[in-house]
SEFIZA-3560 file (N, C-alpha, C; in Angstrom, 3 decimals):
REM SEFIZA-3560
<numar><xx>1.553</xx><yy>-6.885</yy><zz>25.142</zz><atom>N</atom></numar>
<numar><xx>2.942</xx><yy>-6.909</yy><zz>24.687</zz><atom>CA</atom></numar>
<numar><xx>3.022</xx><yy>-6.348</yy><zz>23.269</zz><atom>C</atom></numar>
<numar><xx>4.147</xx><yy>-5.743</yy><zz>23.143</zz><atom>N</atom></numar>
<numar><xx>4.434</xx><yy>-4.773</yy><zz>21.735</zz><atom>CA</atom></numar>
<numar><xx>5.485</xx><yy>-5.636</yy><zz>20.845</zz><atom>C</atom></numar>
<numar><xx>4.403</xx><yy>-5.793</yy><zz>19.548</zz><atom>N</atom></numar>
<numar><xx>5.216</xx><yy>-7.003</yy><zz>18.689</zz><atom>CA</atom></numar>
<numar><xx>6.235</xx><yy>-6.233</yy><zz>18.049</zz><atom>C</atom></numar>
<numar><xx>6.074</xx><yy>-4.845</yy><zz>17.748</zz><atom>N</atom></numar>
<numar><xx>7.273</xx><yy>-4.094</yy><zz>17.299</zz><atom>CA</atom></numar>
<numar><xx>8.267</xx><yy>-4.753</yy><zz>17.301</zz><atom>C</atom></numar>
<numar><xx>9.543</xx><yy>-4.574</yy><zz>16.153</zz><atom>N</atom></numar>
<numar><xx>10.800</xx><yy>-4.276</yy><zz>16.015</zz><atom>CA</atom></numar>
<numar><xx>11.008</xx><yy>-3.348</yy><zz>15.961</zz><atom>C</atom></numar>
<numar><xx>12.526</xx><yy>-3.546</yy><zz>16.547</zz><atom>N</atom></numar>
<numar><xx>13.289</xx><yy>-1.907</yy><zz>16.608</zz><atom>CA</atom></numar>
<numar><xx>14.811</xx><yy>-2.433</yy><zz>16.143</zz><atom>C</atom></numar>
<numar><xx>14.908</xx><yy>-1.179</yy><zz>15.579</zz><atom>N</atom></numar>
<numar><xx>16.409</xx><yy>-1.241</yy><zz>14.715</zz><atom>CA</atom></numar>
<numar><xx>17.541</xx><yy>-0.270</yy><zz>15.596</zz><atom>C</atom></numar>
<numar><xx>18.567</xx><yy>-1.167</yy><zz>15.253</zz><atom>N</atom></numar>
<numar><xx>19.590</xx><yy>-0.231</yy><zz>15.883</zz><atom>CA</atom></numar>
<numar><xx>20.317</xx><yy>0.739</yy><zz>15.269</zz><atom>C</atom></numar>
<numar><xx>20.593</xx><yy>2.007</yy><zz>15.251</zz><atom>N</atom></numar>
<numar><xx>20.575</xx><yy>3.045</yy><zz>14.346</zz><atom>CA</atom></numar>
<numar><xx>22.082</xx><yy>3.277</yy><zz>13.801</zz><atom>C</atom></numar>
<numar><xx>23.041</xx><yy>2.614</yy><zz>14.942</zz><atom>N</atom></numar>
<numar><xx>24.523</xx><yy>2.233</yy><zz>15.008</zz><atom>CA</atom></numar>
<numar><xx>24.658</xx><yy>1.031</yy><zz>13.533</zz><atom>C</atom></numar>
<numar><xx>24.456</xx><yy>-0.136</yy><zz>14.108</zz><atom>N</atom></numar>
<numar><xx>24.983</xx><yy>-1.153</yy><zz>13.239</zz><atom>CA</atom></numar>
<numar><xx>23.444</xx><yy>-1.617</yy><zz>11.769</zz><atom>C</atom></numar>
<numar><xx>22.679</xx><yy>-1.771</yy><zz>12.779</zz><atom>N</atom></numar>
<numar><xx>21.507</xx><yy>-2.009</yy><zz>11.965</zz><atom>CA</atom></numar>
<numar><xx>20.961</xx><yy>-3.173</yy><zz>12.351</zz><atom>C</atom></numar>
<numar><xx>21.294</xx><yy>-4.016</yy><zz>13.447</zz><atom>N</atom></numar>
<numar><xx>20.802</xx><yy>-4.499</yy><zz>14.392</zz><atom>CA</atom></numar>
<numar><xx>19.408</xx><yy>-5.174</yy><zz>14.779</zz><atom>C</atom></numar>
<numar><xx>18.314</xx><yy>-5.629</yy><zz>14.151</zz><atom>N</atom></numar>
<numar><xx>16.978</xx><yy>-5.454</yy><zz>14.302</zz><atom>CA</atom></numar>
<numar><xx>16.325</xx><yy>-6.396</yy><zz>15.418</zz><atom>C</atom></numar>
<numar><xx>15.861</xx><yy>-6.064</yy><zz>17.089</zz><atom>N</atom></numar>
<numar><xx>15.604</xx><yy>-6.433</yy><zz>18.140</zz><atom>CA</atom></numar>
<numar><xx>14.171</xx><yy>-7.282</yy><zz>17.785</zz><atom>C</atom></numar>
<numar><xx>14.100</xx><yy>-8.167</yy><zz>17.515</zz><atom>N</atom></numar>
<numar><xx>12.425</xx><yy>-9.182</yy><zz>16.929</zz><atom>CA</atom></numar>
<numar><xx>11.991</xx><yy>-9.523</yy><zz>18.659</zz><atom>C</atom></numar>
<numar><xx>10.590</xx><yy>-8.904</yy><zz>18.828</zz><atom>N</atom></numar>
<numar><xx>10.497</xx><yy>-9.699</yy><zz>20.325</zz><atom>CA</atom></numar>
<numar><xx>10.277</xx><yy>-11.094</yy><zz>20.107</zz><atom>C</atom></numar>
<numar><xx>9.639</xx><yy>-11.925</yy><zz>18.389</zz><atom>N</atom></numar>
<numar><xx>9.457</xx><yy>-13.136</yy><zz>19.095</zz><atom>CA</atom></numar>
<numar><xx>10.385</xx><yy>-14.216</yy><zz>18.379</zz><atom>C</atom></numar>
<numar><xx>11.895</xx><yy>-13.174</yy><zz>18.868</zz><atom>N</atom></numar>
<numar><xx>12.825</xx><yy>-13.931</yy><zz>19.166</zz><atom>CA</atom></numar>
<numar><xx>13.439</xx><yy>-13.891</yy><zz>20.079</zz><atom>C</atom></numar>
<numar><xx>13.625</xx><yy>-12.550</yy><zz>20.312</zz><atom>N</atom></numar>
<numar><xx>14.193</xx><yy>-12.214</yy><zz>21.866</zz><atom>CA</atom></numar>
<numar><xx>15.808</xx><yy>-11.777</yy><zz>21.443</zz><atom>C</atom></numar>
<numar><xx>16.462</xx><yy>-12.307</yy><zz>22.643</zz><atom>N</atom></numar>
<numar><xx>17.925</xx><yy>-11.656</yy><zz>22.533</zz><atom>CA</atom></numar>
<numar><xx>18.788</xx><yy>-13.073</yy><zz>23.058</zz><atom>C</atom></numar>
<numar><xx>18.935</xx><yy>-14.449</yy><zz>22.557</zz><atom>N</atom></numar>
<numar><xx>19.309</xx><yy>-15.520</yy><zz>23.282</zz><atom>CA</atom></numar>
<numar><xx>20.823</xx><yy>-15.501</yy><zz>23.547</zz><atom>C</atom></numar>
<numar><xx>21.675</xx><yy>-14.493</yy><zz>23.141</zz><atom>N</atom></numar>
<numar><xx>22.667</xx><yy>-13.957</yy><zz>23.286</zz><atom>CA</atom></numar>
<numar><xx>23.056</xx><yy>-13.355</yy><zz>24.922</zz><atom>C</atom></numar>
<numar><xx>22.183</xx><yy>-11.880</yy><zz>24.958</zz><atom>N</atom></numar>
<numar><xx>22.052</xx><yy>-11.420</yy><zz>26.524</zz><atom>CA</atom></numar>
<numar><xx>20.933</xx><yy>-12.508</yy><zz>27.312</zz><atom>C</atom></numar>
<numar><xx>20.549</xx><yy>-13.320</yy><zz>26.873</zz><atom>N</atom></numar>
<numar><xx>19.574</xx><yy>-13.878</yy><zz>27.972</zz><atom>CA</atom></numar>
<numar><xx>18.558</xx><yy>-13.433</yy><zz>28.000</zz><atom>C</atom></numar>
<numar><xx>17.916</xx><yy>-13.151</yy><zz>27.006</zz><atom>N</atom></numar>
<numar><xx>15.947</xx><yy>-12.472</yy><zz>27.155</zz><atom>CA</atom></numar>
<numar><xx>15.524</xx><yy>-13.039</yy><zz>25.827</zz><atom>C</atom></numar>
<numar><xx>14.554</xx><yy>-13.836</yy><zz>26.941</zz><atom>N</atom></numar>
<numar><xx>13.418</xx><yy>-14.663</yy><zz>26.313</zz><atom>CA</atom></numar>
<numar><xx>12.960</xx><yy>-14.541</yy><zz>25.410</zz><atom>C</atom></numar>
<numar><xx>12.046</xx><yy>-14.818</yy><zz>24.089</zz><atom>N</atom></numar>
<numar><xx>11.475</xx><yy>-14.990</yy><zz>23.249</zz><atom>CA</atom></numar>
<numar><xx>10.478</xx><yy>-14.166</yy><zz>24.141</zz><atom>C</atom></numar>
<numar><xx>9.390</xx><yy>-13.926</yy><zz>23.246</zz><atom>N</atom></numar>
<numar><xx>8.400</xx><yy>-13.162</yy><zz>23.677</zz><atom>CA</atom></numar>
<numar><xx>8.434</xx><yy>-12.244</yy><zz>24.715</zz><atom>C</atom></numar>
<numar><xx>9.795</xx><yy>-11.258</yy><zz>24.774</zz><atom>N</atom></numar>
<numar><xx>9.834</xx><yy>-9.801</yy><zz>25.736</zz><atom>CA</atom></numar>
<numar><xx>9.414</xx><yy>-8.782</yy><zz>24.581</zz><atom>C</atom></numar>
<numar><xx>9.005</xx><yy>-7.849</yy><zz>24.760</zz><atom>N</atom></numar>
<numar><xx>9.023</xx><yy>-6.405</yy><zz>24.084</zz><atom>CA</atom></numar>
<numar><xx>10.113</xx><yy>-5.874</yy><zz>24.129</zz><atom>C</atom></numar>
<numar><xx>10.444</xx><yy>-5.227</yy><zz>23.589</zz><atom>N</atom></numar>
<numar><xx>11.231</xx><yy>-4.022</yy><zz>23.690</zz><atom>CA</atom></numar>
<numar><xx>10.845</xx><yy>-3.043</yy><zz>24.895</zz><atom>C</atom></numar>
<numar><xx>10.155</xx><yy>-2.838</yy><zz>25.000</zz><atom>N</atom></numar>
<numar><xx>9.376</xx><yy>-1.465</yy><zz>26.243</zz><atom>CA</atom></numar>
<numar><xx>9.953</xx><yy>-2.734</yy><zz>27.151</zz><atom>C</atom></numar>
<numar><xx>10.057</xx><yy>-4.286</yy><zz>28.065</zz><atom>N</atom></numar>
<numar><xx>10.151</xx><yy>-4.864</yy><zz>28.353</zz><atom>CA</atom></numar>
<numar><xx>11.356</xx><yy>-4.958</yy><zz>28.979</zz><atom>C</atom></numar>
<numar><xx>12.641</xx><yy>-4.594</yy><zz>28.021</zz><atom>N</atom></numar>
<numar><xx>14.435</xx><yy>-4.839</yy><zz>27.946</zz><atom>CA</atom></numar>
<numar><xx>14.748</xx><yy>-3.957</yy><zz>28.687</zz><atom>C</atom></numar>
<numar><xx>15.590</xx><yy>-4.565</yy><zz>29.594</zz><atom>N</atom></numar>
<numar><xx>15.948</xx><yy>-3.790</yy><zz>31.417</zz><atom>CA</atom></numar>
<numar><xx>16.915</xx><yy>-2.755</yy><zz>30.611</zz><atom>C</atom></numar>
<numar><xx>16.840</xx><yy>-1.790</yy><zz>31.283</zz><atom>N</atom></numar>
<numar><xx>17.454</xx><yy>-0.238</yy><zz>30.672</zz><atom>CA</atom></numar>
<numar><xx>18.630</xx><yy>-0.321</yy><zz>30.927</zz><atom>C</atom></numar>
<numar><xx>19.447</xx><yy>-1.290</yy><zz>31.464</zz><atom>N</atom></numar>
<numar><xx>21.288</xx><yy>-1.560</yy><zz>31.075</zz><atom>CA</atom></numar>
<numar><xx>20.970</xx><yy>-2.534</yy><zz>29.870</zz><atom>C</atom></numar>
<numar><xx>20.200</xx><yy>-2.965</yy><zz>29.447</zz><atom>N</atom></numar>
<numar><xx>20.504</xx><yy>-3.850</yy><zz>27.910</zz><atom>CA</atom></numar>
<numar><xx>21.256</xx><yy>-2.881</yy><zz>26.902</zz><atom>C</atom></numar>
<numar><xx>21.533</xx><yy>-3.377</yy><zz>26.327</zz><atom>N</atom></numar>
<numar><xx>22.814</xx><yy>-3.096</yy><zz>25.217</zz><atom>CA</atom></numar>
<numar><xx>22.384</xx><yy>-3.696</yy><zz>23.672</zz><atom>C</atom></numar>
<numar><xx>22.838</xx><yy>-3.214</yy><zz>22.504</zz><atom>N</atom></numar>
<numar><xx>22.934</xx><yy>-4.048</yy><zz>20.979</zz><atom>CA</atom></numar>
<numar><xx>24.268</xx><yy>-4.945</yy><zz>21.718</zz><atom>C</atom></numar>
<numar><xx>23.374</xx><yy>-6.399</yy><zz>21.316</zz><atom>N</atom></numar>
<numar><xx>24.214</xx><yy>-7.520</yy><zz>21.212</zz><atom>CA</atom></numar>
<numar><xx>25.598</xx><yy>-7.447</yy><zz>20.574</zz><atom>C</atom></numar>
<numar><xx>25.261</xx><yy>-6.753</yy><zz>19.476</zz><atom>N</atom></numar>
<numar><xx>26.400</xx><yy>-6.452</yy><zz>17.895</zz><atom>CA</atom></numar>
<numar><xx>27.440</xx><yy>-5.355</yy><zz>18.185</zz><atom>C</atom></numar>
<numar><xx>26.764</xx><yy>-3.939</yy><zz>18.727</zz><atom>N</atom></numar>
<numar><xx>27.689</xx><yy>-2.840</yy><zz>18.694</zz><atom>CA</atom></numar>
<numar><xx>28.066</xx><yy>-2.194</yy><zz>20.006</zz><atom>C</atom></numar>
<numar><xx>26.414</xx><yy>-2.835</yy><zz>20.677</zz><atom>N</atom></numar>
<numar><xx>27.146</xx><yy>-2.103</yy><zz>22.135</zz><atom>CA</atom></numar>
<numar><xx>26.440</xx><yy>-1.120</yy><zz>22.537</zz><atom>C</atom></numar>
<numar><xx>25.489</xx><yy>-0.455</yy><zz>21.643</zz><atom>N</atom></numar>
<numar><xx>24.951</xx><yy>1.002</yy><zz>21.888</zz><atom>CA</atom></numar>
<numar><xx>23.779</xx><yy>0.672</yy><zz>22.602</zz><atom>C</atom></numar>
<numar><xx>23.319</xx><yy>1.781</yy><zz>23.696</zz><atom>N</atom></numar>
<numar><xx>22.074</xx><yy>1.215</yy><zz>24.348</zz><atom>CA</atom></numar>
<numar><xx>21.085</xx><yy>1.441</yy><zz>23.931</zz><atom>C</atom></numar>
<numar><xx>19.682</xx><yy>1.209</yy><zz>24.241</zz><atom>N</atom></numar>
<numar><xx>18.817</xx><yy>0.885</yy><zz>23.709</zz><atom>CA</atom></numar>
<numar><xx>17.777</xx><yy>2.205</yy><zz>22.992</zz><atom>C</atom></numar>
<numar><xx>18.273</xx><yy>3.373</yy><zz>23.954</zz><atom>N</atom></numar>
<numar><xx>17.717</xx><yy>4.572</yy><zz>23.097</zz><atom>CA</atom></numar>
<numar><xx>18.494</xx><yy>4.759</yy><zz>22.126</zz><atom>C</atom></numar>
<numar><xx>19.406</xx><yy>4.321</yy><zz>21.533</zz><atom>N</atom></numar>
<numar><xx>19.997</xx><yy>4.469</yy><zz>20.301</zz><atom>CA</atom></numar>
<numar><xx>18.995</xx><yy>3.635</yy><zz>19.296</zz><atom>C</atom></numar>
<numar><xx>17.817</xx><yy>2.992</yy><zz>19.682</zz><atom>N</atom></numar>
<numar><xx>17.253</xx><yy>2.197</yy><zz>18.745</zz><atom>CA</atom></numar>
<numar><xx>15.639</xx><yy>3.191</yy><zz>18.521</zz><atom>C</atom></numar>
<numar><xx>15.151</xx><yy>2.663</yy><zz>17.399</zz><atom>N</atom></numar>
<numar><xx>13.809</xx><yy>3.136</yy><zz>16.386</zz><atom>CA</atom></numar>
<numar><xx>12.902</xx><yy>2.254</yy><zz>16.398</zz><atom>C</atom></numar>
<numar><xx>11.730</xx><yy>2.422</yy><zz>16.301</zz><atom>N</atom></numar>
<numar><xx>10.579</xx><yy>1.003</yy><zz>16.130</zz><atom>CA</atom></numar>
<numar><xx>10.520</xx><yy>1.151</yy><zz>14.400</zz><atom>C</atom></numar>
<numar><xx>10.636</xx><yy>0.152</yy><zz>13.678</zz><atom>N</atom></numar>
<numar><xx>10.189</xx><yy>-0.149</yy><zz>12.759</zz><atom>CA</atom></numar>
<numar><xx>9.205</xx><yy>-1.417</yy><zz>12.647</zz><atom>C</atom></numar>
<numar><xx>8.612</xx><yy>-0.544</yy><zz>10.823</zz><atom>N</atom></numar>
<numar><xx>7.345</xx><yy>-1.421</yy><zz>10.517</zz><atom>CA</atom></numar>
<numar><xx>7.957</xx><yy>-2.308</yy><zz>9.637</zz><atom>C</atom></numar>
<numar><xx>6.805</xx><yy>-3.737</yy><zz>10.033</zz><atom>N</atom></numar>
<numar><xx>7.086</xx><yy>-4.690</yy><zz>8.972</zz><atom>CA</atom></numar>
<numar><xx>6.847</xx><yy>-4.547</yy><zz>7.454</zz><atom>C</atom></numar>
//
């Protein structure tokens, strides 16, 4: 599993896998590579190739 964050390039958004998304319903400990390809930013809406991996 990929501890990466990824930022959303729209709002600024930052996807933490080990928090997850408790908003849409995905678990603590998913990846990003993981998040079913209709997931969405919680915040703006944009899908998920709108997002970047950033470093800690």
């Amino acid at each position: 599993m990929s501890k990466k964050k990824h930022k959303c390039i729209s709002c600024g958004y930052v996807y933490d896998p080990e928090v997850g998304d408790p908003i849409s319903g995905i678990p603590a400990g998913t990846s990003f590579e993981e998040l079913p390809e209709g997931w969405i930013c919680p915040l703006c809406g944009v899908n998920k190739v709108l997002f970047f991996e950033i470093s800690e």
